[in-house]
C-alpha positions as CSV (number, residue, x, y, z in Angstrom):
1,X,80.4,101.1,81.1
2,X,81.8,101.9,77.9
3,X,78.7,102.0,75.1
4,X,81.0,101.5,72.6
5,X,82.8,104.9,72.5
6,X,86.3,103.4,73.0
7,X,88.9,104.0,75.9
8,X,88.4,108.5,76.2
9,X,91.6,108.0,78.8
10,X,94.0,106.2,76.5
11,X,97.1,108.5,76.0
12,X,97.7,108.7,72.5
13,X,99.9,111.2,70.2
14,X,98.1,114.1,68.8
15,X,95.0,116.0,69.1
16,X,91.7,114.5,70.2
17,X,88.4,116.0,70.3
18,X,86.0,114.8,72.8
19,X,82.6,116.6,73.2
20,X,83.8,119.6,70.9
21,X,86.4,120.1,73.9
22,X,90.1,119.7,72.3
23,X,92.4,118.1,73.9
24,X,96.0,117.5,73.6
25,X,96.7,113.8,75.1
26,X,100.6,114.2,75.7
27,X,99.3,117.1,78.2
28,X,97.2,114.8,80.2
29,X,98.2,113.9,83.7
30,X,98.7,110.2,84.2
31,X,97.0,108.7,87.1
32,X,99.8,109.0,89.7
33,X,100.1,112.4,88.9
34,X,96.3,112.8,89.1
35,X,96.7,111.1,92.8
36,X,99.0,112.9,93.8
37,X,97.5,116.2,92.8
38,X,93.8,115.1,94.3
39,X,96.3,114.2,97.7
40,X,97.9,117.2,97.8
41,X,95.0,119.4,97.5
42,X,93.1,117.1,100.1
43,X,96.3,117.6,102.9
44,X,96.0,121.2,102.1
45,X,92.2,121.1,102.8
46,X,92.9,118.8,106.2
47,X,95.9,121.3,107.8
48,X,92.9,124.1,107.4
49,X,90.7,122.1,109.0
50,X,92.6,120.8,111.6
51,X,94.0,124.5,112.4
52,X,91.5,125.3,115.0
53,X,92.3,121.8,116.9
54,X,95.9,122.8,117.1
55,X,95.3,125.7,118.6
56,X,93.1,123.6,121.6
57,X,91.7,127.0,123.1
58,X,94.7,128.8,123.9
59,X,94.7,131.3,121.4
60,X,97.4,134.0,122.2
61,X,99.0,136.1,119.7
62,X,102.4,134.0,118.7
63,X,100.4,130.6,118.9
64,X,98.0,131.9,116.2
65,X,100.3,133.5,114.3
66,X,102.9,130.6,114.2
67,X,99.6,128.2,113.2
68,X,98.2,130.5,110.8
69,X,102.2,131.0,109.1
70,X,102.7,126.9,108.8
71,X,99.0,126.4,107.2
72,X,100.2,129.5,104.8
73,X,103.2,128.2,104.1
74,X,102.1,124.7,103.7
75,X,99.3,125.4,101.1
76,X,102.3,128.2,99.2
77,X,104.0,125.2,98.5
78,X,100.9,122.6,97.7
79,X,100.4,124.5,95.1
80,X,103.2,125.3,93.6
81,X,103.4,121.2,93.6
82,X,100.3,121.3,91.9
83,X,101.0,123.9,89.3
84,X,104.7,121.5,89.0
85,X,107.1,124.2,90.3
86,X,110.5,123.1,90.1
87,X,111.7,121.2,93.4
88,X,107.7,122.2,95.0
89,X,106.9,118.7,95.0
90,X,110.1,117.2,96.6
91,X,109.6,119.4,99.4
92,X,105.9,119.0,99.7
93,X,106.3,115.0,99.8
94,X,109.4,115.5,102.5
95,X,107.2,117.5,104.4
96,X,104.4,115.0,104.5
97,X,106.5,112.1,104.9
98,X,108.4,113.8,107.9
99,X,104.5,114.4,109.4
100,X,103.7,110.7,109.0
101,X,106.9,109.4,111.1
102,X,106.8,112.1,113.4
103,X,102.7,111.4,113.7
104,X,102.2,107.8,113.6
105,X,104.1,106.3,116.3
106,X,102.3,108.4,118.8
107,X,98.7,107.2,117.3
108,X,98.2,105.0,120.1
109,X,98.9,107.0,122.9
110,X,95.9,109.8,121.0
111,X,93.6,106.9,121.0
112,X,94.2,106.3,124.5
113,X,94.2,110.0,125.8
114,X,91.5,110.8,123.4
115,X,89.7,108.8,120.2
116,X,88.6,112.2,118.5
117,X,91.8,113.7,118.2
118,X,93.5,110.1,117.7
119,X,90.7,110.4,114.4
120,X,92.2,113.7,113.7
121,X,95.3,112.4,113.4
122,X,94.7,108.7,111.7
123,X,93.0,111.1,108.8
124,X,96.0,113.3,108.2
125,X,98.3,110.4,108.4
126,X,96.4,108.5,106.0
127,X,96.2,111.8,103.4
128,X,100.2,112.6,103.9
129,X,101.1,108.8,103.2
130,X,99.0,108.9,100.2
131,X,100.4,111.7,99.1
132,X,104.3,110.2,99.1
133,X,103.4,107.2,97.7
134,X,101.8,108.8,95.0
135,X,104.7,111.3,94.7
136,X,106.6,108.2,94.8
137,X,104.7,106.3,91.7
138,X,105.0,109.2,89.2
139,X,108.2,109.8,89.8
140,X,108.6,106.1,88.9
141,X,107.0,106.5,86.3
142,X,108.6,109.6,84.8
143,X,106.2,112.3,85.3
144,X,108.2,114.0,87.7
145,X,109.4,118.2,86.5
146,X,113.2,116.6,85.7
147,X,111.7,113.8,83.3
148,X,109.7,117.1,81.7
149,X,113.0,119.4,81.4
150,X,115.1,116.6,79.9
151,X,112.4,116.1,77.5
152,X,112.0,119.4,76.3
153,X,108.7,120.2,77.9
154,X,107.1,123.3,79.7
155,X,106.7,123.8,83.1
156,X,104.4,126.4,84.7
157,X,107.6,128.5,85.3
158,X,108.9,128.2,82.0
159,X,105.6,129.7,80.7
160,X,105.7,133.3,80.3
């Protein structure tokens, strides 16, 4: 519903203030970008979760220490895609999309062997593929870090 206060999402030139809150509109995310942040801190959040269920009992010193160094070194590099570090969210969309074709082809044979862990696996599948695609739709649409450099804008390691 709208009540008449006009489209508060329309990206227009300029300043805007919106419930004494000021707000530049050229700085707002678009959606994909907005996607693929929401994804990217949701795949984070699921590797976390789905730690423990890698480790499946066994829990000796290297396997929790290689676990424990990928869910590190995963979420280093969400954010640094979230926070648009330069080449961050290339890798972080390679990574996922490796995941999903490594992952999905052996969905079936989880489901057989076990539908909780085949569960497991459909929801991470389903949070990496939207992830590329919406890594894939803004960088259609231009809101990738290399559209921003060739315009001129900041980046969060440009800012001092």
């Amino acid at each position: 519903m709208n009540y008449g206060f006009g489209n508060l999402t329309k990206r227009a030139s300029g300043t805007h203030s919106v419930s004494k809150v000021s707000v530049n509109a050229d700085d707002m995310a678009s959606r994909p970008d907005h996607l693929f942040k929401v994804s990217v801190v949701a795949v984070c959040c699921w590797i976390l979760i789905e730690a423990p269920l890698e480790l499946s009992g066994s829990i000796d010193s290297t396997s929790l220490l290689a676990v424990m160094a990928s869910k590190v070194l995963i979420c280093l590099i969400g954010v640094g895609a979230i926070v648009d570090l330069r080449w961050t969210r290339h890798v972080f969309a390679f990574i996922c999309a490796s995941s999903v074709f490594a992952v999905a082809p052996a969905l079936p044979l989880e489901y057989a062997h076990s539908v909780a862990l085949g569960l497991v696996s459909t929801v991470e599948c389903l949070a990496k593929a939207t992830c590329v695609v919406a890594f894939a739709m803004a960088s259609r649409d231009g809101d990738s870090v290399g559209e921003r450099l060739s315009e001129g804008r900041r980046t969060a390691s440009d800012q001092k």
